[in-house]
C-alpha positions as CSV (number, residue, x, y, z in Angstrom):
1,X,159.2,39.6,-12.2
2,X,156.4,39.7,-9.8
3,X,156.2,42.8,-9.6
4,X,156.2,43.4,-13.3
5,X,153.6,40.9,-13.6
6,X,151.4,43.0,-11.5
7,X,151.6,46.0,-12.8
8,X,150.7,45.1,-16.2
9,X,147.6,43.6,-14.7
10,X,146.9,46.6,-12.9
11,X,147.5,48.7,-16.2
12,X,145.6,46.5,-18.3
13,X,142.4,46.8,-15.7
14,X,143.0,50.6,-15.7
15,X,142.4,50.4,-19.4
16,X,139.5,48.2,-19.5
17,X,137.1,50.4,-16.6
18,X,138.9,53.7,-18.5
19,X,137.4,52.0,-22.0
20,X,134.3,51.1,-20.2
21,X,134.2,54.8,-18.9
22,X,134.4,55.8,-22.3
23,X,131.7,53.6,-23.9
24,X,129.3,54.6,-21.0
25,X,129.4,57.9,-21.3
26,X,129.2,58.4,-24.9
27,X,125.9,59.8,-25.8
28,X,123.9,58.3,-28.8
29,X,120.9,59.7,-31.2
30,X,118.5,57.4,-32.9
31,X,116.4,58.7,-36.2
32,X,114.4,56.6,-38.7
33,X,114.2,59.9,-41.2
34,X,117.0,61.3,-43.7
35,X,116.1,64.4,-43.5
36,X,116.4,64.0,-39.7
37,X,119.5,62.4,-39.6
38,X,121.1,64.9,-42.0
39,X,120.1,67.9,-39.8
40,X,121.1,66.0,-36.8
41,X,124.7,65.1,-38.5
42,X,125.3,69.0,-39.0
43,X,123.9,69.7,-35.7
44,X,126.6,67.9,-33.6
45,X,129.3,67.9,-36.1
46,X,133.1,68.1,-33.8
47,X,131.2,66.6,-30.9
48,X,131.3,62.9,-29.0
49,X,127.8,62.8,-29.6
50,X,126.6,60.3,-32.7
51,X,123.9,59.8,-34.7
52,X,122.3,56.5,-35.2
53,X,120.1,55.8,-38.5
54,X,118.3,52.5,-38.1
55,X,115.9,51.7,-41.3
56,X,117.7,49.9,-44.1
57,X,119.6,52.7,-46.0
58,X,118.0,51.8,-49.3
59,X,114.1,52.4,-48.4
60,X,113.2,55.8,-49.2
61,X,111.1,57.6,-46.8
62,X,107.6,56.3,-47.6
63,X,108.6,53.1,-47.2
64,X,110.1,53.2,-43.4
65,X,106.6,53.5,-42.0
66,X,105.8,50.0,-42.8
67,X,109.6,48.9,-41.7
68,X,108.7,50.6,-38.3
69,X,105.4,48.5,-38.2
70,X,107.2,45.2,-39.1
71,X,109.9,46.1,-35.8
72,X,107.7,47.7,-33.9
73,X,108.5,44.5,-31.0
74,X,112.3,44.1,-31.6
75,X,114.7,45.2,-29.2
76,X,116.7,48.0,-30.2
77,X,119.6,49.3,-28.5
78,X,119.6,51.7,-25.6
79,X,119.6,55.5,-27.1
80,X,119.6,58.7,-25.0
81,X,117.5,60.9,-27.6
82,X,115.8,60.1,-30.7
83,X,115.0,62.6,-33.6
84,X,111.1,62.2,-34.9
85,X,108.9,64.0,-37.7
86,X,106.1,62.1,-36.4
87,X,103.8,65.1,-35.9
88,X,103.7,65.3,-39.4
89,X,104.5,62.0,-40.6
90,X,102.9,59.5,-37.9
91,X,104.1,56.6,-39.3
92,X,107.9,57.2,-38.4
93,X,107.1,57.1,-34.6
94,X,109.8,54.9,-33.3
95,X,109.9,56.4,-29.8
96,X,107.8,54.0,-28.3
97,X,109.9,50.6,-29.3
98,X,113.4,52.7,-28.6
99,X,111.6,53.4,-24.9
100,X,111.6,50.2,-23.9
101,X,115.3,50.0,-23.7
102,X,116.0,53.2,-22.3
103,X,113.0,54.6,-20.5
104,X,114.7,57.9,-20.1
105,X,115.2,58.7,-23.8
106,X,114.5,62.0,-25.0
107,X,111.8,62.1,-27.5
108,X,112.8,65.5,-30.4
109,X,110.4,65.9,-33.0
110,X,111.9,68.9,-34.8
111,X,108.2,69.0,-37.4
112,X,106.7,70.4,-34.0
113,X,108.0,71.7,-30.9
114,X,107.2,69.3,-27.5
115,X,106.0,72.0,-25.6
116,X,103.6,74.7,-24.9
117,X,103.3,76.7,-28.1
118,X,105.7,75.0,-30.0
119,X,106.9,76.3,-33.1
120,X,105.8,73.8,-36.2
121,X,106.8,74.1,-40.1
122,X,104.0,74.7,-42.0
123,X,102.5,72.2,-44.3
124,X,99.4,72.3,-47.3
125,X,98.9,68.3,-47.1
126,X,100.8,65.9,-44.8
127,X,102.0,64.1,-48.0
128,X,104.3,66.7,-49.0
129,X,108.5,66.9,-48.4
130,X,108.0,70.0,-46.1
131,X,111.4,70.1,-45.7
132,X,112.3,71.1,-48.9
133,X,111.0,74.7,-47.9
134,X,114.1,76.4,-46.6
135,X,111.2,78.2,-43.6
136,X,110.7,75.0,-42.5
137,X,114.5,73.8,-42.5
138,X,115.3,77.2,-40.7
139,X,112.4,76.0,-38.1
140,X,113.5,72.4,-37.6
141,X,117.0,73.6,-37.2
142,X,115.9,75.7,-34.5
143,X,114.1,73.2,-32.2
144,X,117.2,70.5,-32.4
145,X,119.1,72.9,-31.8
146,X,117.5,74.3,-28.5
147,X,116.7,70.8,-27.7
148,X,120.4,69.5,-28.2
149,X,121.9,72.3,-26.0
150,X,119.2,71.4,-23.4
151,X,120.1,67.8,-23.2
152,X,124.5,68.5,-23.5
153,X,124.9,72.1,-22.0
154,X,128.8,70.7,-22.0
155,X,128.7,71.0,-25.9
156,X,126.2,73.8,-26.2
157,X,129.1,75.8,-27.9
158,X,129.9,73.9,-30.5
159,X,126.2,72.9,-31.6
160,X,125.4,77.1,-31.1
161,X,128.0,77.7,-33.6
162,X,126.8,74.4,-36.1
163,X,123.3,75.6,-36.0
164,X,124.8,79.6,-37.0
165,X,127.1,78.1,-39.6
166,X,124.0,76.1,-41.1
167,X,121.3,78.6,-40.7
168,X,124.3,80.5,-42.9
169,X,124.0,78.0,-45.3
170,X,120.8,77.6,-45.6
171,X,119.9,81.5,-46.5
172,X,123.5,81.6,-48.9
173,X,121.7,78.8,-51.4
174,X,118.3,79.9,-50.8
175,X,119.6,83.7,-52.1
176,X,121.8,81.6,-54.3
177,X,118.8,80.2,-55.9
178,X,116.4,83.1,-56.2
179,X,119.1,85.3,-57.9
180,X,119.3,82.3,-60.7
181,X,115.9,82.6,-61.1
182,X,115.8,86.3,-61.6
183,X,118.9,86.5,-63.7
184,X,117.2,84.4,-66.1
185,X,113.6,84.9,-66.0
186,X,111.8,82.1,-64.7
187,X,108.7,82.9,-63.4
188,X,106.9,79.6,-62.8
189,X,107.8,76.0,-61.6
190,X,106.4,73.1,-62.1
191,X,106.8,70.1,-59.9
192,X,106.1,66.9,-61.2
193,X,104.8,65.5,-58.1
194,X,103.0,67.6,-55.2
195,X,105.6,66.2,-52.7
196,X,107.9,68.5,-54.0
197,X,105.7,71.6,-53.7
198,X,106.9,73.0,-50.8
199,X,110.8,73.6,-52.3
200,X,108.7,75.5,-54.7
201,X,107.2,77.9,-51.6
202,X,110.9,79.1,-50.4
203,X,111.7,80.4,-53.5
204,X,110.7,84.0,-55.5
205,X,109.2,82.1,-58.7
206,X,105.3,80.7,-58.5
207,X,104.5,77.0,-58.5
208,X,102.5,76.4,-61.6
209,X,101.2,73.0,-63.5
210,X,102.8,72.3,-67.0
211,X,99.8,73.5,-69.2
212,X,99.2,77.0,-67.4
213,X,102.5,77.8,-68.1
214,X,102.5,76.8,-72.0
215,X,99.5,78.9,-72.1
216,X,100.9,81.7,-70.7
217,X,103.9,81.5,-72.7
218,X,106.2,82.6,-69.8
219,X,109.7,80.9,-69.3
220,X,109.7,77.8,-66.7
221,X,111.3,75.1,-65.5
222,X,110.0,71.4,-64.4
223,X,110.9,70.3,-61.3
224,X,111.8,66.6,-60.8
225,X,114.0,64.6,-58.8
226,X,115.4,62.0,-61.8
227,X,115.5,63.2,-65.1
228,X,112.8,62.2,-67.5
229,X,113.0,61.7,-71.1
230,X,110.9,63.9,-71.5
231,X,112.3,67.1,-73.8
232,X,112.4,70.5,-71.9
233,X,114.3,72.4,-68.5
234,X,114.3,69.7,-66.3
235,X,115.7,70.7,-62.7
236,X,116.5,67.4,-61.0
237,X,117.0,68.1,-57.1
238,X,118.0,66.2,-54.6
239,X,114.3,65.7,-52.1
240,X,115.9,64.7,-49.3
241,X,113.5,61.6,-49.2
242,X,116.6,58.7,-48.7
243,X,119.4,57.9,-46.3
244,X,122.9,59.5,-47.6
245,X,126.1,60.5,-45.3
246,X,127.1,63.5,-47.7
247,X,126.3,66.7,-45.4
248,X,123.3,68.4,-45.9
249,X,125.2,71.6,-46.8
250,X,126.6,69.5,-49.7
251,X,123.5,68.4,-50.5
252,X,121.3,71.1,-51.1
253,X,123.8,73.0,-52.9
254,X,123.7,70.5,-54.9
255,X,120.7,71.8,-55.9
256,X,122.2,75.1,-56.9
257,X,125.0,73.9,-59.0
258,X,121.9,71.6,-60.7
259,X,119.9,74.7,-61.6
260,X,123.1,76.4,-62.7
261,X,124.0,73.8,-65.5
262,X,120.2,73.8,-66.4
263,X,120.5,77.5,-67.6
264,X,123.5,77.6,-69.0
């Protein structure tokens, strides 16, 4: 009986420094963007590594900057990277509070490069969804992915083949959406707010305001992200701007089957 008794204790220690083993070594990613925790999600998809969003899901992304501010003192737990846009958007710089628990987290801002020559997307204002241009995506892609593989060689397969079965993706709807637009002869867009601008730029039809394009009588759609009552082609996309866990690949071609039932 003793001798039973022991060995279940030994067991049940085994298990508790195996669990704690476990726990330790399991390597975390902080964001306070959508768009950088959906890239992130496809990134290290059929890893152990996991992706932590901390804002409230509900505030879109113009409203996290002043969430950051109000927690900018709380402790937050320990991460071992964190995901940033702030060279673009320098409100969403949460690097500095997520330091002072772990002051060997990896700061990744995938709008710019951290390093000499860095690759950047390219931007007309810093109030615009740059990420809605599929050059950009392609470019932010890119520097999490080298950055991801730098930090985790041990998973550097896995996350090579996410960022090629993304990239993929990307181009497919991007082709996707051009052919719809040729097929039926839209030459201009018009967004109905300058944020959206840059989906606009990836695209083979011209960005255009609403009375240039009645004037010049040539076929258009408006471009929106909630549908208006408004009569008209309304193309209502999905920006990108708030927290959701459905890929990003599911997302954006979400955008294509949305175009599709437009011209029908």
């Amino acid at each position: 009986m003793i001798i039973k008794n022991v060995t279940f204790r030994f067991c049940l220690l085994l298990c508790i420094v195996v669990c704690a083993q476990v726990q330790a070594s399991a390597k975390t990613i902080a964001t306070v963007s959508p768009i950088g925790y959906s890239l992130t999600e496809a990134m290290v998809k059929d890893t152990p590594l996991s992706v932590a969003y901390l804002p409230p899901a509900r505030l879109p992304v113009n409203r996290i900057a002043s969430w950051i501010q109000k927690h900018r003192s709380d402790t937050f737990e320990a991460y071992d990277a964190v995901v940033n846009i702030s060279a673009v958007f320098e409100g969403l710089d949460i690097y500095p509070s997520l330091r002072q628990s772990n002051i060997r987290i990896v700061n990744i801002d995938i709008a710019q490069a951290i390093m000499p020559n860095g690759e950047k997307v390219v931007l007309d204002s810093h109030n615009e969804y740059f990420w809605l241009n599929t050059n950009n995506l392609l470019v932010m892609s890119g520097i999490l992915k080298r950055d991801l593989v730098t930090l985790w060689p041990g998973y550097a397969e896995q996350i090579n083949q996410n960022y090629q079965q993304l990239t993929q993706t990307l181009r497919r709807i991007n082709l996707q959406v051009d052919q719809l637009l040729m097929d039926n002869d839209i030459a201009l867009i018009v967004p109905d707010n300058s944020k959206l601008v840059p989906f606009v730029a990836s695209v083979s039809s011209d960005v255009a305001e609403a009375d240039f394009a009645q004037e010049l009588g040539l076929p258009f759609v408006t471009l929106a992200t909630r549908r208006s009552s408004e009569s008209g082609s309304v193309w209502v996309i999905d920006d990108l701007s708030r927290f959701q866990k459905q890929p990003l690949s599911q997302r954006l071609q979400g955008q294509v089957d949305a175009l599709e039932t437009l011209l029908k």
